[in-house]
ZAMARTI-857042 format. One record per residue (C-alpha): residue number from 1; residue in one letter; y, x, z. Coordinates in pm, 1 decimal, always signed. Each point is the difference from the previous one (the first is absolute). Layout:
N
@n = NUM, res = a, yy = Y, xx = X, zz = Z
...
//
This chain:
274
@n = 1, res = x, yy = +227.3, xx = +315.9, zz = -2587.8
@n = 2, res = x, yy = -72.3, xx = -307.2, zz = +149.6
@n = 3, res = x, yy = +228.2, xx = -123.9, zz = +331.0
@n = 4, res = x, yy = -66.9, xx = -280.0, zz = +258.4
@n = 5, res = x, yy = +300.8, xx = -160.6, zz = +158.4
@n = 6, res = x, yy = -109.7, xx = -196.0, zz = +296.4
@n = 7, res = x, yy = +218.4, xx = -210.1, zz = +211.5
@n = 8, res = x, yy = +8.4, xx = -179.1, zz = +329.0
@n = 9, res = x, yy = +192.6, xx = -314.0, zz = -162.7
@n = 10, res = x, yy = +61.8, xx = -130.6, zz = +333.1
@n = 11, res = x, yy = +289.3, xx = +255.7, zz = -14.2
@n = 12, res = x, yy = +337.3, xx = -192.9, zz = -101.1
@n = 13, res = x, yy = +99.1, xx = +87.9, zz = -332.6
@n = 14, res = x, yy = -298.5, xx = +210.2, zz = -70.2
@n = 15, res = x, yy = +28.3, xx = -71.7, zz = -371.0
@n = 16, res = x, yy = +314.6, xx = +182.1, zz = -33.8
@n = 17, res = x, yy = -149.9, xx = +313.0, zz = +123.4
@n = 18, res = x, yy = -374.8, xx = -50.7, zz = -225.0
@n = 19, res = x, yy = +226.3, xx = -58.5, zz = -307.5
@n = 20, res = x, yy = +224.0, xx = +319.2, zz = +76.5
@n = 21, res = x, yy = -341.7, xx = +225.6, zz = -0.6
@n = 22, res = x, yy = -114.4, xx = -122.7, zz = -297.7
@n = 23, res = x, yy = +296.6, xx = +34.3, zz = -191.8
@n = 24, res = x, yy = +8.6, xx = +306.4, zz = +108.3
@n = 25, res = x, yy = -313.5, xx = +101.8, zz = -68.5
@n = 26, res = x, yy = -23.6, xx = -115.9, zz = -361.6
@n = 27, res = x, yy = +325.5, xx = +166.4, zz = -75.2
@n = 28, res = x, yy = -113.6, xx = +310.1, zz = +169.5
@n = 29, res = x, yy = -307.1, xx = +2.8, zz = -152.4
@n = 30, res = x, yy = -48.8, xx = -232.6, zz = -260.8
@n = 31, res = x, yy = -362.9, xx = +19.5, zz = -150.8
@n = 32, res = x, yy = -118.6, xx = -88.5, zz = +398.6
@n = 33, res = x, yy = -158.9, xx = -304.9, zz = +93.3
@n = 34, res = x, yy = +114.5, xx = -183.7, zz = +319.6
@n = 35, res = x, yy = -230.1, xx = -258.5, zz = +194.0
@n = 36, res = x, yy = +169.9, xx = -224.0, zz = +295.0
@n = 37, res = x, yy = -223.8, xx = -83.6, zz = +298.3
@n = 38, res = x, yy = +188.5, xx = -286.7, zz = +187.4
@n = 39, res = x, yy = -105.3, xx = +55.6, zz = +399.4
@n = 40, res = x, yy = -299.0, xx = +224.7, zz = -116.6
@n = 41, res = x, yy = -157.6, xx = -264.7, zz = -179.0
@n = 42, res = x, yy = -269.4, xx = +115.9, zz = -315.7
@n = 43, res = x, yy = +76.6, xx = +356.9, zz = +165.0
@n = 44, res = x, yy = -322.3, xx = +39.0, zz = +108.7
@n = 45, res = x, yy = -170.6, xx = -56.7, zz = -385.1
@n = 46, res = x, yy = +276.5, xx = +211.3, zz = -133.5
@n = 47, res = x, yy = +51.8, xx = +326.3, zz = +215.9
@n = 48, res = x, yy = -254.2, xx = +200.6, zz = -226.4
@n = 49, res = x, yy = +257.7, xx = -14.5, zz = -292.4
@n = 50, res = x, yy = +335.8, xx = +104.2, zz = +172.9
@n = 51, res = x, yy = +180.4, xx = +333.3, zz = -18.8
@n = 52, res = x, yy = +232.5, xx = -112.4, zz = +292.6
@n = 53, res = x, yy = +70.1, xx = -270.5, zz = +200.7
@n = 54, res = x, yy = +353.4, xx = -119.7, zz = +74.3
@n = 55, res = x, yy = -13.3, xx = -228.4, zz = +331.7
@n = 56, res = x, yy = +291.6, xx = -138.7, zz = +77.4
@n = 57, res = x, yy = +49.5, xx = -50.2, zz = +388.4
@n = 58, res = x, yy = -15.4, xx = +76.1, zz = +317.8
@n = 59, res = x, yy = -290.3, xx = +197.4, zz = +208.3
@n = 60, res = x, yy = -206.1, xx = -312.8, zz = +39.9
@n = 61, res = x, yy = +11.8, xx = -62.0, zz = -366.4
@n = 62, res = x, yy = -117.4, xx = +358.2, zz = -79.4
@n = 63, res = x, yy = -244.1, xx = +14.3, zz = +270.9
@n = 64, res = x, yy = -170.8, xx = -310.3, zz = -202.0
@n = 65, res = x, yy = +12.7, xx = +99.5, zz = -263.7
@n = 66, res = x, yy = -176.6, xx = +375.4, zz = +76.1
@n = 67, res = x, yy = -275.2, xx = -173.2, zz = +115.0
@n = 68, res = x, yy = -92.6, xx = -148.4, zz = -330.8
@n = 69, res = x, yy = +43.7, xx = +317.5, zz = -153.3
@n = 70, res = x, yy = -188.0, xx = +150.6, zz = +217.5
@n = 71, res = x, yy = -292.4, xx = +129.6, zz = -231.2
@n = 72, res = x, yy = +230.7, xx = +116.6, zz = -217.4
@n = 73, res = x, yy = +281.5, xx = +248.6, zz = +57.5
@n = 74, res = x, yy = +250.2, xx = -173.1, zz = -235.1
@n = 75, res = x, yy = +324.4, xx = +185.2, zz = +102.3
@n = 76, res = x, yy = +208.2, xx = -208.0, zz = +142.5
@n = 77, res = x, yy = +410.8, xx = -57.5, zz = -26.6
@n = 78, res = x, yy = +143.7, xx = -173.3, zz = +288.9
@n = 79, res = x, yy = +317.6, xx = -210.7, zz = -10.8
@n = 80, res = x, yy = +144.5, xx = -62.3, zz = +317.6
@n = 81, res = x, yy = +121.0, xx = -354.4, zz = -18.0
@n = 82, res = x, yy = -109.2, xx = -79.4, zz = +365.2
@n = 83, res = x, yy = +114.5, xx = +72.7, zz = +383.3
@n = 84, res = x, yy = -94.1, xx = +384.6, zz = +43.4
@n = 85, res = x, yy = -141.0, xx = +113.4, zz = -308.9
@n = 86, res = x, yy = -152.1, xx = +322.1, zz = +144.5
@n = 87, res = x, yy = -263.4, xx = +26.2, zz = -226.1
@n = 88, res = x, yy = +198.8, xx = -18.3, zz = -344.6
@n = 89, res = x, yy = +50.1, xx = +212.5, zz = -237.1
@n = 90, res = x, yy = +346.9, xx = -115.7, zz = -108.7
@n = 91, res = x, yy = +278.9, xx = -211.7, zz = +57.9
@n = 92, res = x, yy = +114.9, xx = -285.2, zz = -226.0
@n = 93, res = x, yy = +238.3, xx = +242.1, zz = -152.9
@n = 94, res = x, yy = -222.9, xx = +288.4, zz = -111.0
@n = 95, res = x, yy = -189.3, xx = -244.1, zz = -205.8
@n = 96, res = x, yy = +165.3, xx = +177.9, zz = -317.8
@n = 97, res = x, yy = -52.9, xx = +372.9, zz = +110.2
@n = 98, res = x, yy = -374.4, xx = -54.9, zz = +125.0
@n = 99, res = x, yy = -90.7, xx = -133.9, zz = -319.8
@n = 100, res = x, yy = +175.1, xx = +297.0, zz = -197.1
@n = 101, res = x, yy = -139.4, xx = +228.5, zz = +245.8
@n = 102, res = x, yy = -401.9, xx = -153.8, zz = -60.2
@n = 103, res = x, yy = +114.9, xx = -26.6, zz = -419.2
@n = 104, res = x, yy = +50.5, xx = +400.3, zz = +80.6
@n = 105, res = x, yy = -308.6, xx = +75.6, zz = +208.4
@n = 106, res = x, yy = +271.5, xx = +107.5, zz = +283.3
@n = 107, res = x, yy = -207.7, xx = -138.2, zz = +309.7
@n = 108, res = x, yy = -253.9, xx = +43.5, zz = +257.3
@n = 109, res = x, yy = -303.8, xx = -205.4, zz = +135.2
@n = 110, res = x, yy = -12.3, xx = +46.7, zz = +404.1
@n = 111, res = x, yy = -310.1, xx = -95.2, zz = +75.1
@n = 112, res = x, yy = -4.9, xx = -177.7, zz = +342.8
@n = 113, res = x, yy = -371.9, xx = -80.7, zz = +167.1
@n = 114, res = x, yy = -148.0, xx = -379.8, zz = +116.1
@n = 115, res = x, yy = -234.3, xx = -60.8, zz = +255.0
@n = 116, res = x, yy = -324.7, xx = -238.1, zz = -79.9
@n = 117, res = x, yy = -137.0, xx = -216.2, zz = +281.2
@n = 118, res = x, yy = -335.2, xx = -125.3, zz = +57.6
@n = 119, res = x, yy = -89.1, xx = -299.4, zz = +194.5
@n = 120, res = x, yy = -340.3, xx = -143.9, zz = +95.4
@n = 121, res = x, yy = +19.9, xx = -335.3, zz = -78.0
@n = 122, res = x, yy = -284.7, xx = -282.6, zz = -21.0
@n = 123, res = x, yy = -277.9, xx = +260.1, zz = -127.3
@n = 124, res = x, yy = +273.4, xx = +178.4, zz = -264.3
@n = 125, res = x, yy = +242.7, xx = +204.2, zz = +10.1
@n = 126, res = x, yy = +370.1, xx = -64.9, zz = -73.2
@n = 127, res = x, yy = +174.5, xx = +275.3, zz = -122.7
@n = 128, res = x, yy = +382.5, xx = +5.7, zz = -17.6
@n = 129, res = x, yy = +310.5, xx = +280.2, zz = -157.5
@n = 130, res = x, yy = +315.7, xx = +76.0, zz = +159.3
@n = 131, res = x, yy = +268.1, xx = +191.5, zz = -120.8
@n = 132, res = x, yy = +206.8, xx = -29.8, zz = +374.4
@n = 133, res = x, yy = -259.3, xx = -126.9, zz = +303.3
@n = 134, res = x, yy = -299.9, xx = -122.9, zz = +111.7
@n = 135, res = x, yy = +71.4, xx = -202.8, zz = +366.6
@n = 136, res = x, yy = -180.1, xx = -131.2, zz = +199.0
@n = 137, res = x, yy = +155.4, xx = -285.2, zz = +237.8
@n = 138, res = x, yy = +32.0, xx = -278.7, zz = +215.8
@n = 139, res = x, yy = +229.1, xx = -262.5, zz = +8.9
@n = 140, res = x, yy = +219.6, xx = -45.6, zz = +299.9
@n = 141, res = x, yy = -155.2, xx = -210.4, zz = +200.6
@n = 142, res = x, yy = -360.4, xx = +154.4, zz = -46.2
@n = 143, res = x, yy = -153.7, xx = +236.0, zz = +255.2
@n = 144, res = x, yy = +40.0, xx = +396.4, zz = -26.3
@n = 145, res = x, yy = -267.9, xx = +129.8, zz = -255.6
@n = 146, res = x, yy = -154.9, xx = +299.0, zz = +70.5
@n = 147, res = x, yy = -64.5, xx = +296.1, zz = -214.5
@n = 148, res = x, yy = -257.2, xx = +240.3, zz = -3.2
@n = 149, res = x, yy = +115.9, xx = +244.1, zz = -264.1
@n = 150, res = x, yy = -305.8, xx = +290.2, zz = -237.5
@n = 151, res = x, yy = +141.5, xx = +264.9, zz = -186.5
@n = 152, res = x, yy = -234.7, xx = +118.0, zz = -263.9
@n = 153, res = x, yy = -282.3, xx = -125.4, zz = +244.2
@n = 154, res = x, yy = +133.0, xx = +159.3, zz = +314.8
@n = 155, res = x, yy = +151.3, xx = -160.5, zz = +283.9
@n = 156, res = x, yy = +395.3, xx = +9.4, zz = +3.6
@n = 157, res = x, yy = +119.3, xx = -278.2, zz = +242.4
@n = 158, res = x, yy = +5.9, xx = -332.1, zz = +209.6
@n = 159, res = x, yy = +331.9, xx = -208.3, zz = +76.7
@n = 160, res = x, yy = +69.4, xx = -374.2, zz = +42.6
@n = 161, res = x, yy = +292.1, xx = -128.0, zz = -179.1
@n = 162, res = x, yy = +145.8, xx = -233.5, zz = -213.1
@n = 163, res = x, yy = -142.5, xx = +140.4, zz = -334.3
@n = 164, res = x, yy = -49.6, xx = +335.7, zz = -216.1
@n = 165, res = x, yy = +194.2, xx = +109.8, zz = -313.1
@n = 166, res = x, yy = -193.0, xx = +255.4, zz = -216.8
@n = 167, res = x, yy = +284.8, xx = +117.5, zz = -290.2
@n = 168, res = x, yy = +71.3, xx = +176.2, zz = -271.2
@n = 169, res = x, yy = +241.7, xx = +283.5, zz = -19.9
@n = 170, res = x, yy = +239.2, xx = -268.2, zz = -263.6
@n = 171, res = x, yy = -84.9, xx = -271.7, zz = +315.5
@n = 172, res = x, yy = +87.1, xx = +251.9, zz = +311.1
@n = 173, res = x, yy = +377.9, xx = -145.8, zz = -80.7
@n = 174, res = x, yy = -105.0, xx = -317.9, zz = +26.8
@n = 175, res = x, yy = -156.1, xx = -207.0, zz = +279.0
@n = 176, res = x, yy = -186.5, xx = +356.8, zz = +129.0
@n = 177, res = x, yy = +381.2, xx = +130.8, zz = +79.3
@n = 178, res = x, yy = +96.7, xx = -341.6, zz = +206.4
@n = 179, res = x, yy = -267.6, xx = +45.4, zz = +222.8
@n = 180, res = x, yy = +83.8, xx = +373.3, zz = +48.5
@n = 181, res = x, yy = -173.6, xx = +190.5, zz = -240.3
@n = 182, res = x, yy = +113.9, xx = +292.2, zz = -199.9
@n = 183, res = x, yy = +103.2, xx = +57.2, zz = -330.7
@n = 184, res = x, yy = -195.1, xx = +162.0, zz = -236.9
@n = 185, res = x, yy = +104.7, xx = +172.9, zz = -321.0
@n = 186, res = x, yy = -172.1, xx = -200.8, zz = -295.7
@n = 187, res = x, yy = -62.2, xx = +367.1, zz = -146.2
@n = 188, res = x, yy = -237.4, xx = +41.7, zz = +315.9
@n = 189, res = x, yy = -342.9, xx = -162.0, zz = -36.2
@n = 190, res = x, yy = -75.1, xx = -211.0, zz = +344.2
@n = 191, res = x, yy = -87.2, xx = -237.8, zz = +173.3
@n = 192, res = x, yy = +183.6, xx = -141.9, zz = +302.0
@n = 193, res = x, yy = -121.6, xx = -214.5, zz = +264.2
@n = 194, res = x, yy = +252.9, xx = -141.2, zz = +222.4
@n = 195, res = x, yy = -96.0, xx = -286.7, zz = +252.3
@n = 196, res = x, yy = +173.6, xx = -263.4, zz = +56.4
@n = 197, res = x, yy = +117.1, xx = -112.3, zz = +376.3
@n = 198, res = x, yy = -249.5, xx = +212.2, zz = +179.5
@n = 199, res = x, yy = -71.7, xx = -68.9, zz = +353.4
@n = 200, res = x, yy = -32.8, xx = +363.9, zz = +73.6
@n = 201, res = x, yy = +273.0, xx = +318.4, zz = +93.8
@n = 202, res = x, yy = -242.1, xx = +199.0, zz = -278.3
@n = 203, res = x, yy = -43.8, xx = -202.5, zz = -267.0
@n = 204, res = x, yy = +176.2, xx = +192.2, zz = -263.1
@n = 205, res = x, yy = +7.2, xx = +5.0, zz = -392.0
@n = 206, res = x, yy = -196.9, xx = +260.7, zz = -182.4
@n = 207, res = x, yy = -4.2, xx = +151.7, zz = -304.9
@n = 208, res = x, yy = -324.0, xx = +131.3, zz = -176.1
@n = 209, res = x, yy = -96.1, xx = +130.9, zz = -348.3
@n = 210, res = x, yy = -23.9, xx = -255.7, zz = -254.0
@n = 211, res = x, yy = -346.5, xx = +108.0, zz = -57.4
@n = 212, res = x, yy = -130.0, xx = -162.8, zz = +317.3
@n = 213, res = x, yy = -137.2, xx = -281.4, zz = +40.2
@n = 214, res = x, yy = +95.1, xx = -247.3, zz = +291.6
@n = 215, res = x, yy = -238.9, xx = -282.9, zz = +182.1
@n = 216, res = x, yy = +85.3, xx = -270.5, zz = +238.3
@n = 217, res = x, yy = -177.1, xx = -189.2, zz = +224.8
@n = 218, res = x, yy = +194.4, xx = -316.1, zz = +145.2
@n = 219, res = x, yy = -58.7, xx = -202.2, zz = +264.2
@n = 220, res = x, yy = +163.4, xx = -278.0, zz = +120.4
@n = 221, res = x, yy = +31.7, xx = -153.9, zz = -318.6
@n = 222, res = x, yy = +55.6, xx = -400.8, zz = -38.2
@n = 223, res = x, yy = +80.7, xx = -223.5, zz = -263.2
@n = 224, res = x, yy = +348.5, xx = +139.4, zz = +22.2
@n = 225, res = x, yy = -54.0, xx = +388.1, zz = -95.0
@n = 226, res = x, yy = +69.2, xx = +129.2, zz = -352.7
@n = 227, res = x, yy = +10.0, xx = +294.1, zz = -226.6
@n = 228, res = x, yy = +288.8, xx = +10.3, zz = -220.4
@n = 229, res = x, yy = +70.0, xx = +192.3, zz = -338.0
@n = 230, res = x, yy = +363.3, xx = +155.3, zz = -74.0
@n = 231, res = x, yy = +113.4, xx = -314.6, zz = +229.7
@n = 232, res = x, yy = -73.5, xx = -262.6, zz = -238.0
@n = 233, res = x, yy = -370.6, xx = -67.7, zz = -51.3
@n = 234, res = x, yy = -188.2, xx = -66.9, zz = +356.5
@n = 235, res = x, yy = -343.3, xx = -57.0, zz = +50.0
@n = 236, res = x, yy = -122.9, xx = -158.1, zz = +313.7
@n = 237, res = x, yy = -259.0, xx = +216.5, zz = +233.8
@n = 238, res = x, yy = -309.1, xx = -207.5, zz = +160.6
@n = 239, res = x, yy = -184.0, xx = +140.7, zz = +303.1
@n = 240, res = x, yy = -54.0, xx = +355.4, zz = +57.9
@n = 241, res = x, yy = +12.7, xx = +149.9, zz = -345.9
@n = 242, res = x, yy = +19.7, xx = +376.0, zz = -119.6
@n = 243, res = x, yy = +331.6, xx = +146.9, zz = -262.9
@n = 244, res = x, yy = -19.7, xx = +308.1, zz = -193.1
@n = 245, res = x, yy = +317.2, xx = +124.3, zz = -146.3
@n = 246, res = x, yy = +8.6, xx = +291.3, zz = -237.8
@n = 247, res = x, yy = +166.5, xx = +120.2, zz = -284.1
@n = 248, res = x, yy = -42.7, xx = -186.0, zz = -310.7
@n = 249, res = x, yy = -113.6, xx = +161.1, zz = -284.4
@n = 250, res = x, yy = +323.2, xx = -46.1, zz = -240.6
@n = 251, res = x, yy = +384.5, xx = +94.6, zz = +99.0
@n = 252, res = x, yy = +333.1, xx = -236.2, zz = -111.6
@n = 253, res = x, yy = +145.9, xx = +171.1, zz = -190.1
@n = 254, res = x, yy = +348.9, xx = -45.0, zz = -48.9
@n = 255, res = x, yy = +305.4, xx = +137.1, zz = -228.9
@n = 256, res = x, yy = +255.6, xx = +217.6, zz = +103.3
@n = 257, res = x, yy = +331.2, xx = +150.1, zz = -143.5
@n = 258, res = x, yy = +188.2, xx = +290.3, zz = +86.4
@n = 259, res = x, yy = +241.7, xx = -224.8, zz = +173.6
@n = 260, res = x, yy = -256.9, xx = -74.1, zz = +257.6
@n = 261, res = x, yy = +72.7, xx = +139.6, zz = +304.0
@n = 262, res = x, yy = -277.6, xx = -117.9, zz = +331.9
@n = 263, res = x, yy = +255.0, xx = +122.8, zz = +265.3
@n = 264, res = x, yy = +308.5, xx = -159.4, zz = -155.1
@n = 265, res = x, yy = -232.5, xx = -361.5, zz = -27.6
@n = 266, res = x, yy = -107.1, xx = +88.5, zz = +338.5
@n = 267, res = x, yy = +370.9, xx = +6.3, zz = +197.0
@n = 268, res = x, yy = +150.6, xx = -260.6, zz = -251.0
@n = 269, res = x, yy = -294.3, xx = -260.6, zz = +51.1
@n = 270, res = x, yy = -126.4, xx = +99.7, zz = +353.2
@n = 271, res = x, yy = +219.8, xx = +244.1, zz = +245.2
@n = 272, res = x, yy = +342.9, xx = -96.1, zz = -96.7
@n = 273, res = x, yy = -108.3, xx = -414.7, zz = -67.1
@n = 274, res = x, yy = +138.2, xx = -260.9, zz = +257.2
//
């Protein structure tokens, strides 16, 4: 087998933690080869050869790194060494057991679906992956953008507001919950659109089969409007142009243990956190 250990090494002490998995490894299993990516880098060349992926961090570091793996479904073994660490598979000190329990065969892969947007752009199209959300959004002092919302060609909806999240079942407990969407179970394939500030009693979130296929047409876009990917990569949006969000074609998939438990993560990291 051959394991990738990447790690956000803005993280203090983040050596500690990449030395203690591959120890660990090599003594676990010790005719495996280990490569280190440092912030993701040579990732991207590399991905085709791994069995699994360590990535040590928090959900912004795995979120990264997911979208370089994107074409291929390397499972993947998150570390939380971050703020929230919702998305991990482990904690620092199940480092030993996961590895016995992979050495052993004694895991899962939950596969959890990503969203693919398309952009017309200067006679292309841009296409980007999210594991989380797709927004669309205006900065503060921008006027209200307004939304005129297909599903799978048919008309849905029209509200102003201050911008439109389209998540993820993995991303409804992220920014899609803060602006008062629901929940969604990762085992149940979705997609969630949520808007954002509407100026409207009936603007509501939605959710829809993950099969469909959503299109937006904006207007009252500027030079301050932008589509952003799993809150980190942002894109600005130029006149009126049209988005198409569906599912992309490949799912994350990511390791789990018989120690997992979604509801227990759920009230530990989201109901009972202050």
């Amino acid at each position: 087998m051959i394991f990738g250990i990447s790690v956000n090494t803005s993280k203090a002490n983040y050596e500690t933690i990449l030395k203690k998995i591959w120890v660990t490894l090599k003594n676990k299993i010790p005719d495996c080869k280990v490569k280190i990516f440092l912030d993701g880098i040579d990732l991207e060349k590399e991905k085709h050869t791994l069995s699994f992926l360590f990535i040590i961090g928090g959900d912004g570091t795995i979120l990264r790194n997911v979208r370089i793996l994107k074409d291929h479904q390397v499972p993947i073994v998150g570390v939380n060494y971050g703020t929230l660490g919702f998305l991990a598979s482990i904690e620092i000190n199940d480092i030993g057991e996961a590895v016995e329990f992979i050495k052993n065969n004694n895991y899962y892969i939950e596969k959890r679906i990503m969203l693919s947007a398309f952009m017309d752009a200067d006679d292309c199209v841009k296409k980007y992956v999210a594991l989380n959300d797709i927004v669309v959004m205006k900065l503060p002092m921008s006027r209200l953008l307004k939304f005129k919302i297909f599903i799978d060609d048919k008309y849905y909806s029209t509200f102003s507001g201050d911008g439109l999240i389209i998540a993820t079942p993995t991303g409804s407990t992220a920014y899609s919950l803060s602006a008062g969407g629901p929940i969604v179970l990762p085992s149940i394939e979705s997609i969630i659109i949520t808007p954002i500030c509407p100026h409207s009693l009936n603007a509501k979130s939605l959710v829809i089969g993950s099969e469909s296929t959503i299109k937006l047409e904006i207007d009252g876009i500027d030079d301050n409007c932008y589509v952003v990917v799993d809150g980190q990569r942002q894109e600005m949006l130029l006149g009126k142009q049209l988005l198409k969000i569906c599912k992309f074609e490949k799912s994350c998939s990511i390791v789990r243990f018989d120690f997992y438990d979604y509801y227990s993560v759920l009230r530990e990291k989201l109901i009972n956190r202050i």
